[in-house]
N, C-alpha and C positions, 0 to 999 in steps of 0.2 A: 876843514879837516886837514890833520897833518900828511902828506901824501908821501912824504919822504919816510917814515915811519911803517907805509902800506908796503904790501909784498905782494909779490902773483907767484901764486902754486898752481900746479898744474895736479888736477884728478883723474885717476882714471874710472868711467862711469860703463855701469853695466852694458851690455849690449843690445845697441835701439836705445838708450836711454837719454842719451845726452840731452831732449828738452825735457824729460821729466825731472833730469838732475838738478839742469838750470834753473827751472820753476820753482823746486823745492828750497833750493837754496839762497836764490831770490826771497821765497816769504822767509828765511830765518834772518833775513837782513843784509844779506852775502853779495858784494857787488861782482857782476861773473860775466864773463866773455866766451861766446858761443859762436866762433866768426863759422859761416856757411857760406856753402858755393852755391850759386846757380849756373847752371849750364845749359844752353840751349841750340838748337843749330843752327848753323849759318842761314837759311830758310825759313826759319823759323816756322817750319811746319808743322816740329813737334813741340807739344808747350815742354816749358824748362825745368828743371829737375835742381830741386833743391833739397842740398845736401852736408851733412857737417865738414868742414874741411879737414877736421884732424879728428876720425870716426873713434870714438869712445874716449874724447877728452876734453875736458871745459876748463878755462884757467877764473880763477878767483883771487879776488882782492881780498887780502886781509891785513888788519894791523895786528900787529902778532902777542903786542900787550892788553889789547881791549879790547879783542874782541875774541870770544871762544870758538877757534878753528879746530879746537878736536870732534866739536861734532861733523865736522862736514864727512869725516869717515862713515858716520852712519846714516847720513842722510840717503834716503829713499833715490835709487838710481845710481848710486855712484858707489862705484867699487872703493879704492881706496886714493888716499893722495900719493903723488911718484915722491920717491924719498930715495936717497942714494944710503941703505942702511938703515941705521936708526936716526939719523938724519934729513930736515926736511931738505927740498929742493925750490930752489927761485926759479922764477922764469923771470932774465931781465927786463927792464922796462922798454929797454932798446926793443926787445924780439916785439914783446906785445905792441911798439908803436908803428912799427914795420907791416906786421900782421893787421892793424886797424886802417893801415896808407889803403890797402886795398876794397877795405869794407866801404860799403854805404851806411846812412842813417841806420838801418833795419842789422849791420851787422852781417851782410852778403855782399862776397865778391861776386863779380858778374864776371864769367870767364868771357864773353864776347865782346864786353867791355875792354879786354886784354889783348892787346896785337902783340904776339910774342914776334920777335924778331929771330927766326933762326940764323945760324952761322953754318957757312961752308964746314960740311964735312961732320957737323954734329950727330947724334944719335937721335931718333926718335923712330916711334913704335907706331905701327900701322894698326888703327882702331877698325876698321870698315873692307868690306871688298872681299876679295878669295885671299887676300893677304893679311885678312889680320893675325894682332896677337906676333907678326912677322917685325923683326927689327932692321932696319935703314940705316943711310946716310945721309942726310939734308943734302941738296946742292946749289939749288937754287929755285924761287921764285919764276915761274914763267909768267903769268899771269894773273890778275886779282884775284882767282880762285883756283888754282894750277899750282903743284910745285913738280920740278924733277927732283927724285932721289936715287940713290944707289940701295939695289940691295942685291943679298947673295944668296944664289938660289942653287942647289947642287955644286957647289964648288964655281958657281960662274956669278962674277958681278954683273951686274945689270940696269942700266939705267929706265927707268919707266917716270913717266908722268903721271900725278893723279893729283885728287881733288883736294886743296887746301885741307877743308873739315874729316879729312882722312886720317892724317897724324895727331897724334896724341896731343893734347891740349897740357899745357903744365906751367904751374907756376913757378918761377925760378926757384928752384931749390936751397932755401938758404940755409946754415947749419947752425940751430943755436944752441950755444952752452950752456948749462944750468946749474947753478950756483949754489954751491953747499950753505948751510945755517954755517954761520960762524961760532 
């Protein structure tokens, strides 16, 4: 198949729908990427929770000569394709091969697979504890499962140590551009 000729659009699919979209769109022939997270706890006491990574969007391969992409508009599950206009929209290949570094076979990143390396002084958001939903300063690593962070509580900074799996988990946030029809 010619693969330089293929394109990745990006749908937006109703809500909850995203493996009925994929499914549907699969039996019309439609190759489609469905990248999901799993997340579980550092304890893994509770089972892990898998979940679409980019909630109400599936990107699809199509070749834009031979193959009919206007129905994916009405395909069962999926709202519309993102279009800037009356223009469709790419998603480069770059973004989609970035996005696949992280998946496995099945097409799940495993976030505990993922050691995010924090940096002095960063942001991150307190999930767990009488603090959550509360936003930080990273500072440092104490221990295998320990970080100090700064946060600020009635107008006073405060250093406190807590549990690694307390701050927010995240994947590096990378920003991709998407690319008008020529």
């Amino acid at each position: 198949m010619d693969h330089k000729n293929k394109k990745w659009l990006l749908a937006y699919t109703k809500p909850g729908s995203e493996v009925e979209a994929q499914k549907n769109l699969t039996n019309q022939g439609f190759m489609t990427l469905l990248p999901m997270i799993s997340k579980s706890s550092i304890n893994d006491s509770h089972p892990s929770q898998v979940k679409p990574m980019f909630p109400r969007y599936i990107f699809i391969s199509v070749h834009l000569y031979k193959e009919d992409w206007n129905k994916i508009n009405s395909t069962v599950g999926v709202s519309n394709l993102i279009t800037f206009g009356n223009k469709l929209s790419f998603v480069p290949r770059e973004a989609i091969q970035k996005i696949c570094s992280y998946l496995d076979h099945n097409d799940i990143c495993h976030l505990k697979d993922i050691k995010k390396e924090h940096k002095k002084g960063e942001k991150v958001e307190i999930n767990k504890s009488i603090f959550k939903n509360l936003n930080a300063r990273f500072l440092t690593k104490t221990s295998k499962n320990r970080v100090l962070v700064l946060m600020s509580i009635l107008n006073q900074d405060i250093k406190t140590e807590i549990p690694f799996n307390h701050i927010e988990d995240s994947i590096s946030s990378e920003t991709f551009k998407l690319i008008d029809k020529k």
